[in-house]
C-alpha positions in Angstrom: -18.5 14.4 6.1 -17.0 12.8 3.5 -16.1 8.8 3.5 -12.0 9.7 2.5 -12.3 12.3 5.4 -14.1 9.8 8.0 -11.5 6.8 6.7 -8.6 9.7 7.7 -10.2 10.2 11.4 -9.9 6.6 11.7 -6.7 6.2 10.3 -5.5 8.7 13.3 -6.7 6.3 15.8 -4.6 3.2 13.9 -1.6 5.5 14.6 -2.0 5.5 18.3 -0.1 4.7 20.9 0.0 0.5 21.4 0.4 -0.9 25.1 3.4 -1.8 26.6 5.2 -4.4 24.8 5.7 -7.9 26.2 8.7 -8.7 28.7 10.0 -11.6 25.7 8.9 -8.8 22.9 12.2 -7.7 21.0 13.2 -4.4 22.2 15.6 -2.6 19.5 13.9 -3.2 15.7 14.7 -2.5 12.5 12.6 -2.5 9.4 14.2 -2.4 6.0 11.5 -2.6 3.7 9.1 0.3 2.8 5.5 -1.7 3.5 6.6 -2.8 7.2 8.2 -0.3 8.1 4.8 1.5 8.2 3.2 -1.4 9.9 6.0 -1.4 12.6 5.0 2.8 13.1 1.3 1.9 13.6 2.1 -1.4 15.7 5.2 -1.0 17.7 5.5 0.0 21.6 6.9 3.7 22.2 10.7 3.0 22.0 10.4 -0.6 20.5 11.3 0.5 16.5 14.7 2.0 16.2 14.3 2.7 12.5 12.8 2.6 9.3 14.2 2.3 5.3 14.8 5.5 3.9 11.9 4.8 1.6 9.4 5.7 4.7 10.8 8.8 4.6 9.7 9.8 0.5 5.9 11.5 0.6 5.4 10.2 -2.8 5.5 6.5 -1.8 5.0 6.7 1.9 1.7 7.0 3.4 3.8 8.3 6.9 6.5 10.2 5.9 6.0 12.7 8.6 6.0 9.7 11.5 9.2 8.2 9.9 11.4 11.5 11.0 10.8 9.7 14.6 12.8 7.2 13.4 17.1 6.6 12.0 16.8 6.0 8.4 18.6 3.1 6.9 19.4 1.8 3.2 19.2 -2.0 4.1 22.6 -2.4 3.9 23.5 -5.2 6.7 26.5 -3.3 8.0 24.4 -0.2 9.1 21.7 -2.5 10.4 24.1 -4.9 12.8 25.7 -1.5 14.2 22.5 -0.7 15.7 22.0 -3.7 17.6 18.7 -4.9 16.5 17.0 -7.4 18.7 14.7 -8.2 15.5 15.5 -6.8 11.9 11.7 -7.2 9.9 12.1 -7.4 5.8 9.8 -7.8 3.1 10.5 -11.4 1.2 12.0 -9.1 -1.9 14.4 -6.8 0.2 17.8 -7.7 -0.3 18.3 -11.3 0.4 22.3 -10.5 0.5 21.5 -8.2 3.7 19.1 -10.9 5.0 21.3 -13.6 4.5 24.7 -12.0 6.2 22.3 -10.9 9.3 21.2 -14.2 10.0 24.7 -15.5 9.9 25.8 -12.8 12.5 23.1 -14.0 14.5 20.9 -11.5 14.3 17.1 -12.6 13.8 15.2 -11.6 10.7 11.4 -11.5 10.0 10.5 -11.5 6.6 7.1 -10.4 5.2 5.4 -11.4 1.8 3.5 -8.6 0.1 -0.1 -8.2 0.3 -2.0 -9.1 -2.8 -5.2 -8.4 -1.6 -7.2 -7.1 0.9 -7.8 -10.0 3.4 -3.9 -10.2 2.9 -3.6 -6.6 5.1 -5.6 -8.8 8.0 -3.0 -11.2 7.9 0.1 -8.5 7.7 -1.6 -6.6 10.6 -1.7 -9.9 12.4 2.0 -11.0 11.5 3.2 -8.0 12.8 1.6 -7.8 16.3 3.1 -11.2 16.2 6.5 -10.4 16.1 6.1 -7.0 17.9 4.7 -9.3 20.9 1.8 -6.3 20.4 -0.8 -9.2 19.6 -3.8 -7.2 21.5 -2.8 -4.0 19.1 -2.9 -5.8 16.2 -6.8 -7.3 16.9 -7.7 -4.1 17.4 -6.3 -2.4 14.6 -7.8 -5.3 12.7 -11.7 -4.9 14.4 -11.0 -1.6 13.5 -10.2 -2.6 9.6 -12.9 -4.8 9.0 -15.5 -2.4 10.4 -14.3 -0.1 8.4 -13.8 -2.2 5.3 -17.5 -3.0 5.8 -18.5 0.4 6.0 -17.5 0.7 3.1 -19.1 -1.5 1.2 -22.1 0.1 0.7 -25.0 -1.1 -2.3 -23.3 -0.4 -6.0 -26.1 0.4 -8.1 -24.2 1.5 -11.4 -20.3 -0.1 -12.2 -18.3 2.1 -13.9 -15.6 0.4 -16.4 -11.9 1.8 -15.0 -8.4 0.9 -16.2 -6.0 0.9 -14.5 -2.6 2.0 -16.5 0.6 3.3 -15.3 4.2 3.4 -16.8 4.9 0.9 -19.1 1.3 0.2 -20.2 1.1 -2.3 -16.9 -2.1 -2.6 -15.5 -3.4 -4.5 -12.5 -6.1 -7.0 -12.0 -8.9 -8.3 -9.7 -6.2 -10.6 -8.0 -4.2 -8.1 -7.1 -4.3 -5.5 -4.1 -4.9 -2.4 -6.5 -7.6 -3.8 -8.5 -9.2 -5.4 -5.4 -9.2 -1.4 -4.4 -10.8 -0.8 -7.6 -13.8 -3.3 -7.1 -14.0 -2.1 -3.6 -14.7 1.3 -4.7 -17.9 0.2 -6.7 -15.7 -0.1 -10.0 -15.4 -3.1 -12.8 -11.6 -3.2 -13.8 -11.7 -4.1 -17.8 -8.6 -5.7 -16.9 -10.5 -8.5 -15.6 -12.4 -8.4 -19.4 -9.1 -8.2 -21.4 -7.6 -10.9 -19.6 -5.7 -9.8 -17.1 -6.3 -11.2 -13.8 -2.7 -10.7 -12.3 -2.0 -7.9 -14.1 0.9 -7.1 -16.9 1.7 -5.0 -19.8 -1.6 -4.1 -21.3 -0.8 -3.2 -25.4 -2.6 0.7 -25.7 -4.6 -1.4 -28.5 -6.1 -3.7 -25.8 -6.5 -0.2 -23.7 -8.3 1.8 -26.9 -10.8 -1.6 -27.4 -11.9 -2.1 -24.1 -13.1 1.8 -23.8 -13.0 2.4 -20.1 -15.5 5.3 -18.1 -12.6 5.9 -16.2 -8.6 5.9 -16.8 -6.8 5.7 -13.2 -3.2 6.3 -13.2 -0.3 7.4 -10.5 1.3 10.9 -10.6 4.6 10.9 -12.4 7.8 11.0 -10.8 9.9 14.3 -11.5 11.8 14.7 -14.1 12.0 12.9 -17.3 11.2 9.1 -17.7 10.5 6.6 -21.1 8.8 4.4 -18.6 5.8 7.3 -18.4 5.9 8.5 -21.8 3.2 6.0 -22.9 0.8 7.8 -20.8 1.0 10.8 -22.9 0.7 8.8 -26.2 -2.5 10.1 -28.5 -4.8 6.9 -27.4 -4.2 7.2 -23.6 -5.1 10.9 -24.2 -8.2 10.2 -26.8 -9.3 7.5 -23.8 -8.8 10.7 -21.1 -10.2 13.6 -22.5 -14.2 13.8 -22.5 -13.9 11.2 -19.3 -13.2 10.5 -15.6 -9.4 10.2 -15.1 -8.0 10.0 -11.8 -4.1 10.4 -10.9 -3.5 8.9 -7.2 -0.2 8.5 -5.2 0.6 5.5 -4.8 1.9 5.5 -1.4 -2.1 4.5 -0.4 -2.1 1.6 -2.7 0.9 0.1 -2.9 1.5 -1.4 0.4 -1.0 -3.9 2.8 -1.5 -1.6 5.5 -5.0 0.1 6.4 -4.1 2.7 4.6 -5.6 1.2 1.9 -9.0 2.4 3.1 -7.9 5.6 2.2 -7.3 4.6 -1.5 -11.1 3.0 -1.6 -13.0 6.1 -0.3 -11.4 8.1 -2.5 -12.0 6.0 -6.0 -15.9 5.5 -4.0 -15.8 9.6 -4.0 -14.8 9.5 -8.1 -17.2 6.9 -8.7 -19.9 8.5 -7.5 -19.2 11.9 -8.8 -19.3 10.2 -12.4 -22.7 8.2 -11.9 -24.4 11.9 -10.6 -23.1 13.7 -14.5 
């Protein structure tokens, strides 16, 4: 069986059905920002999350689209929210701070999440959430469940292949963010790290063309048009491409701190090690 399907069967039994929640646990919630509101699915009581950002509901970007048609969808705006009577309205620390700010003067309580920049950071979201859920003995177990699989994965790395990491814009992402902390999970060295880039930023396709990667990972473009993504057709990002390993991932495994992200690593382990077998 392969890792990416084994992390899937597990990722079925994060998405079960939590306990009862406690009697002080908030009973109508509301989450308005795309990376809890997929926490909140995995973590929440059966009848405890009311809804979920509209954002949940995009395949491209959510890892639980289909679970998210369970739910109302809202657009953060703090009208909609306050007419569903939330007990607890959950946000991430860059939703809309005018929505935030008008709920908490209307008396309604807020919970506001910080992203995750790495991967001990999805312990602590996991953790946070089962917190204010009042789902506490959910949450540990979704979290033994985590770091046994996070371990499993971690298996001996004999050969590191060199991969950038490049999307629209030329940005790229280093080892101290959750992406590239993907990357070295999967067994790969992230020339980010070698250009300079630790956080991440706008990587110049000169910096890109010196640092030769094995590998070129980038996201699947959006529909349409879009200048933002033109710079991965440009003749360099191409050159780099053809005759190597590319990879084009969603990014709806990557992006948020959920154990999802598990997902993302087995299947950047499977690339690596189809490129070390050539």
């Amino acid at each position: 069986m392969r890792v990416s399907r084994l992390v899937a069967l597990v990722l079925g039994m994060f998405c079960g059905i939590p306990g009862i929640a406690q009697a002080d646990a908030p009973a109508r919630v509301v989450s308005m920002n795309l990376c809890t509101d997929q926490l909140a699915m995995m973590i929440a009581a059966p009848g405890q999350l009311v809804s979920v950002s509209y954002l949940a509901f995009d395949p491209r970007g959510s890892a639980m689209a289909a679970e998210a048609t369970d739910y109302l969808p809202n657009r953060g705006l703090a009208e909609d929210i306050f007419l569903m009577q939330p007990d607890l309205v959950i946000a991430g620390s860059f939703s809309t701070r005018a929505t935030v700010e008008m709920l908490r003067r209307l008396g309604v309580p807020v919970a506001v999440f910080e992203p995750a920049y790495a991967l001990d950071d999805v312990r602590d979201r996991i953790m946070q959430m089962g917190d204010v859920l009042g789902q506490e003995d959910h949450a540990a177990r979704m979290i033994a469940d985590y770091d046994a699989q996070l371990d499993a994965l971690q298996t001996e790395v004999l050969e590191h292949p060199r991969a950038a990491l490049y999307y629209a814009n030329g940005y790229t992402s280093g080892d101290r963010t959750l992406a590239g902390q993907i990357l070295t999970a999967a067994g790969f060295a992230n020339v980010a790290a070698e250009a300079g880039f630790a956080d991440g930023g706008i990587m110049p396709l000169e910096v890109l063309a010196m640092t030769a990667p094995d590998a070129v990972i980038t996201a699947k473009p959006y529909p349409g048009a879009s200048r933002s993504e033109e710079i991965l057709d440009h003749p360099v990002v191409q050159s780099l491409r053809a005759g190597r390993a590319t990879g084009s991932f969603t990014d709806r495994d990557w992006v948020c701190g959920t154990p999802f992200v598990l997902r993302a690593i087995a299947d950047m382990a499977d690339l690596r090690k189809a490129m070390t077998a050539e």
